[in-house]
N, C-alpha and C positions, 0 to 999 in steps of 0.2 A: 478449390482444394482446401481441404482441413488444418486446423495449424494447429501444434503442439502446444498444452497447456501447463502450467506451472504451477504448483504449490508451493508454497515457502514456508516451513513453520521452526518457529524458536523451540532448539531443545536446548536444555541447561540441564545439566547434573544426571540425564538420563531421560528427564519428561519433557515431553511434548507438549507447547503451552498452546491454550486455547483451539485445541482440536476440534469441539463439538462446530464453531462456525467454521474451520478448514475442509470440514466434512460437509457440510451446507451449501459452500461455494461450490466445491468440488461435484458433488452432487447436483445442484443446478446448469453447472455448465458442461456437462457431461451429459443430464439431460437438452439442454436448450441446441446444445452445436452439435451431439451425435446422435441423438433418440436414443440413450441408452437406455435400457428399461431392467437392467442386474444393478444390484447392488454390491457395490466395493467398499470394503471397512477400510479405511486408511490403517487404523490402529493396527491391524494385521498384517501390514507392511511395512509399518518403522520398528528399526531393532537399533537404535540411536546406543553411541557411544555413554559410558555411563557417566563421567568426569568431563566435565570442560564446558565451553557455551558452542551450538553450531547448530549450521544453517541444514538443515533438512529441507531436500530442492528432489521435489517429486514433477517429476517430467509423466504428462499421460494424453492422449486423447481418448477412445473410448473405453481402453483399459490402459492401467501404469505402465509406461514402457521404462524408466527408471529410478529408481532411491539413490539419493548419494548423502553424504555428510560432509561440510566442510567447515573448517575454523570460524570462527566470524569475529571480523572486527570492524565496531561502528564505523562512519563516514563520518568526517569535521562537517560540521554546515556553520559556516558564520555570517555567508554574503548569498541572500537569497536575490532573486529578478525575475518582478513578470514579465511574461511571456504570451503574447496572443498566439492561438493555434485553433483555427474556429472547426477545422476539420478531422483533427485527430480522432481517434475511437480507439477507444483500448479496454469495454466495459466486462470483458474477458480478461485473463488474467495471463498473457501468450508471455513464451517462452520465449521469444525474436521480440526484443525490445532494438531494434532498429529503429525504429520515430523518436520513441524516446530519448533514446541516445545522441541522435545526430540533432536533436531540440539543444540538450546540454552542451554538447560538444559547440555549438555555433553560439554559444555566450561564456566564452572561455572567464571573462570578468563574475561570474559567479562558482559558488559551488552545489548548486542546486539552483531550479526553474520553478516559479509557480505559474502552471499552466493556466491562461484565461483564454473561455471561449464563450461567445456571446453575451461578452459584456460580465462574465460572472468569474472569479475564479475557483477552480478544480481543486486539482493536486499537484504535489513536486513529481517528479518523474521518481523518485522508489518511496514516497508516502504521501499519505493524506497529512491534512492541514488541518487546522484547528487556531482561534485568534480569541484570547479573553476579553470581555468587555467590560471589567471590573468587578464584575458580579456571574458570571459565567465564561464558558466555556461555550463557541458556537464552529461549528462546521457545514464545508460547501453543503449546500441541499443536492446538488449536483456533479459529486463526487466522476473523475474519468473513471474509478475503478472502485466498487465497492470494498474496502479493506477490510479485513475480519478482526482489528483490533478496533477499528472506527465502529464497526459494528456493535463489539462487547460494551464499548463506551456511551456508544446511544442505549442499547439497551438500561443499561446500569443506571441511566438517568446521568453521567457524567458529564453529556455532550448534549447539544442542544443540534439540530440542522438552521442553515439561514443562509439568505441568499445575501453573499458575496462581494463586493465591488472592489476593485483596486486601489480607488480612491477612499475605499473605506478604511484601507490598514491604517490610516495613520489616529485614528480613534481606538487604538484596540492596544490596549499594554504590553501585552504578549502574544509570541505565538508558536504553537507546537506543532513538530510533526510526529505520523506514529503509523508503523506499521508493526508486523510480525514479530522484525528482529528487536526493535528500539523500545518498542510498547508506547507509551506518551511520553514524549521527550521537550521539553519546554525549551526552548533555545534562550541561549546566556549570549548578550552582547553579539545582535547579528544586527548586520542592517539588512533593507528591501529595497531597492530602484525598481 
């Protein structure tokens, strides 16, 4: 059975940020999980509020079955923990984050999970990662979910791919996450277990 897919995209002050990769995803996983073969403009279906910051949460599978808008406000992350989960899939972008959830929920000692699977780590469960090495910026080569800000930033030459280890965080100065809503967000005084 089919599962319903999600969009999330940042609007602020009226615009929708980085649409052209929303429309990319959106388009590849529309073609990959339903054979669609029409094309859907997203831009012809957001009429986003014009004043404030919010979460534009586009529910669809082979066509949008909803637009909504809602307020948004960031999440604290100070105490990240990895987390092995060799079996997860999430390379779609589903509306039922049930694994996800019940991943964070069962490490109540954090506020946010960095996912490791086979030895490599992924992502948190609502962004990708990112770890400086003093001279760069590197991200999982093996992201669970391709992100459409993770994207802008590889392209842009911002971000570098590189595989991962656990053992590796403790070489790296910093580290960000970033998706839709946050963009790249460099975390101030967090730890990692």
């Amino acid at each position: 059975m089919a599962k319903t897919l999600l969009e999330t995209i940042r609007i602020e002050e009226g615009k929708a940020h980085n649409l052209h990769y929303h429309q990319a995803r959106f388009d590849r996983s529309r073609k990959a999980l339903f054979r669609a073969t029409t094309s859907i403009e997203l831009q012809k279906h957001i009429v986003p509020p014009k004043e404030g910051l919010y979460r534009c949460r586009i529910l669809y599978m082979e066509d949008i079955e909803s637009v909504e808008y809602l307020p948004y406000t960031p999440k604290t992350v100070n105490r990240l923990k990895v987390v092995r989960n060799d079996t997860l899939e999430y390379r779609y972008k589903y509306a039922d984050r049930t694994p996800l959830d019940a991943m964070l929920e069962a490490h109540p000692d954090a506020d946010e999970i960095i996912i490791e699977q086979n030895g490599l780590l992924t992502d948190t469960t609502i962004a990708n990662i990112a770890f400086y090495d003093g001279s760069r910026w590197l991200t999982p080569k093996t992201p669970l979910l391709e992100g459409t800000m993770r994207a802008s930033l590889l392209e842009s030459g911002k971000l570098r791919k590189a595989d991962i280890r656990a053992h590796d965080i403790a070489r790296y100065t910093h580290v960000a996450l970033m998706n839709a809503m946050i963009g790249f967000k460099i975390l101030k005084a967090v730890t990692i277990t």
